[in-house]
C-alpha positions in Angstrom: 92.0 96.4 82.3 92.8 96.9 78.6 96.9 96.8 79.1 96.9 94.1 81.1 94.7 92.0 78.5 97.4 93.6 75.9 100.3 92.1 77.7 98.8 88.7 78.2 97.8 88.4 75.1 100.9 89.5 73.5 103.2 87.5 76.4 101.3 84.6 74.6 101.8 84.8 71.4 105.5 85.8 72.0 105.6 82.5 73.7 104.2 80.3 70.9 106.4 82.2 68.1 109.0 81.3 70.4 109.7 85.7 70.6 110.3 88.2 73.0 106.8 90.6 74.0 109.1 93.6 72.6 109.4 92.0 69.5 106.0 91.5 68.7 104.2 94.1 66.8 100.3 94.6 67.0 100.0 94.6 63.0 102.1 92.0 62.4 100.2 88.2 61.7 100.1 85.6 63.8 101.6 83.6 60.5 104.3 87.1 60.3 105.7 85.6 63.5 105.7 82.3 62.7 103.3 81.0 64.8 101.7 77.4 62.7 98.2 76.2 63.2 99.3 74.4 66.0 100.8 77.1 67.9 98.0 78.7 66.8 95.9 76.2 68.8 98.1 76.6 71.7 98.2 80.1 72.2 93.7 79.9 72.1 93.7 77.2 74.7 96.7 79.4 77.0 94.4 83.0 76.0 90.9 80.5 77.3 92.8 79.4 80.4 94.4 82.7 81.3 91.1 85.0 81.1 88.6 82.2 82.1 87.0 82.2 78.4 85.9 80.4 75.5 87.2 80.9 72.5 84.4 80.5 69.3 87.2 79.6 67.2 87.5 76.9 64.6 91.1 75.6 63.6 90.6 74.1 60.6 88.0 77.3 59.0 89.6 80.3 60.8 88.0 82.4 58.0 84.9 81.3 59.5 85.5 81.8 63.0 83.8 84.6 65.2 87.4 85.1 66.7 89.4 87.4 64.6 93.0 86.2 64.1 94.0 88.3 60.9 96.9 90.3 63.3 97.7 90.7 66.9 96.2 93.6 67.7 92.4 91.9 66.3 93.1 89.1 68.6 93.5 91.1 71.3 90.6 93.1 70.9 88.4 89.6 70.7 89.6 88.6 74.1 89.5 91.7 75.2 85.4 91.6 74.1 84.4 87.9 75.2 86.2 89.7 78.8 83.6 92.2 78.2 81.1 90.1 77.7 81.8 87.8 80.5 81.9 90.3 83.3 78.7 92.1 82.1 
């Protein structure tokens, strides 16, 4: 399950920084790839809809968000916990 929550994820993101899935990086930022807050916004709501989760994120405090966003490889290990934690 873990590669194909990788390549979502990253397919994603690549999408909303407007990049190909090879050229993302897993330590790069979010803000690296030039994804904005609404991208960023985006790319939650397509990750929610795509695994059937919700997202404890808050837009305008991500520093205070449960939902790590600090590079691409912490996002994807969130979604691929709340997974976790929805099919247990």
């Amino acid at each position: 399950m873990g590669d194909s929550v990788k390549d979502k994820v990253i397919e994603i993101i690549a999408e909303q920084a407007v990049l190909e899935p090879s050229d993302i990086a897993l330590d790069q930022s979010l803000e690296d790839l030039g994804v904005d807050s609404m991208g960023l916004v985006e790319a939650i709501f397509s990750i929610e809809e795509a695994f059937d989760i919700s997202v404890p994120f808050n837009a305008n405090e991500p520093e205070k968000s449960a939902f790590d966003i600090s590079s691409v490889s912490a996002v994807i290990a969130a979604v691929e916990k709340l997974v976790a934690e929805q099919t247990a």
